[in-house]
C-alpha positions, 0 to 999 in steps of 0.5 A, a space after each residue: 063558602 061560609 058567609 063568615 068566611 066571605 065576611 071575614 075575606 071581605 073585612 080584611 080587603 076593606 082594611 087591606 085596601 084602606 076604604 071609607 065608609 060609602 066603598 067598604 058598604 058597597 065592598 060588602 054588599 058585593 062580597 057577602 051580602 049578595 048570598 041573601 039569594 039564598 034566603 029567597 030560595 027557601 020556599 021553592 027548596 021547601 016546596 021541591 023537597 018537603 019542610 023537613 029539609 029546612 031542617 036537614 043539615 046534609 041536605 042544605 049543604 048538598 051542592 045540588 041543594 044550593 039556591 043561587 040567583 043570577 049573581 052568582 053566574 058569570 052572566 052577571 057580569 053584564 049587571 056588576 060592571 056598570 055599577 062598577 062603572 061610578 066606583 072610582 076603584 071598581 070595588 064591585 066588580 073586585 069583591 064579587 069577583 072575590 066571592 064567586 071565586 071563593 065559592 068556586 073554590 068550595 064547590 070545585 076544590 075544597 068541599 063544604 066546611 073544609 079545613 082549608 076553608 078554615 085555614 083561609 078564615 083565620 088567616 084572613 082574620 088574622 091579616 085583619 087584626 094586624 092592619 087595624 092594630 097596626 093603625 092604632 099603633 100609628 095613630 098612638 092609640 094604643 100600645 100593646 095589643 090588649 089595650 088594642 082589643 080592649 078598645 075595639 071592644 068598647 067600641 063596638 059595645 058603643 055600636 050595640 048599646 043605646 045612645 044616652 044622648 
């Protein structure tokens, strides 16, 4: 799957499950950042099919093309459990499990940029907006849903901007 499919899927778990900061980090260590692999796999695909496949979309997106490291074998569950192990939820174990099912899902079932894939997307995001509009509504933040984008609007302005203090 797509890394913003992963992202958007492991948001709304995270909002879904209700988790705090310290186990929504780990959630998404797990549930998407775990495809950095494939960055590592760059030189060695650079090296086996030429500089000029770095920039060949079809073939990057050629399932034979992907460079997967031991976390997205099942073997890697001999290395996911014991993390899991301090979690008191076992979010590790629950979001890598998430992300090696949807990438079976893609490799198996659905092909690459499908529109099921697309499907899932939405819907994942928009599960996720109504969880966290759905806070807002009883924390009496907001009433309406634009002043609810408005707001979360304003704040990730506040994470992307400067601190003036």
């Amino acid at each position: 799957m797509l890394s913003i499919t992963h992202l958007v899927v492991s948001l709304f778990l995270i909002q879904l499950m209700n988790l705090d900061r310290n186990d929504a980090f780990v959630a998404l260590v797990f549930g998407v950042f775990i495809d950095v692999d494939h960055l590592f796999g760059l030189k060695e695909y650079a090296e086996t099919r030429g500089f000029s496949a770095l920039f060949d979309v079809d073939s990057l997106m050629n399932p034979g093309g992907q460079w997967k490291s031991l976390f997205h074998s099942p073997i890697a569950v001999g290395m996911v459990v014991p993390m899991s192990v301090g979690s008191r939820l076992a979010v590790p174990l629950l979001f890598w499990g998430a992300h090696l099912a949807m990438d079976f899902a893609e490799d198996s079932l659905l092909g690459l940029m499908s529109a099921p894939e697309a499907v899932l997307a939405v819907i994942a995001a928009c599960g996720f907006v109504s969880l966290r509009y759905a806070k807002h509504l009883e924390q009496g933040h907001v009433s309406t849903l634009i002043e609810y984008f408005r707001t979360e609007f304003l704040g990730l302005r506040g994470v992307f901007r400067p601190s003036l203090a």
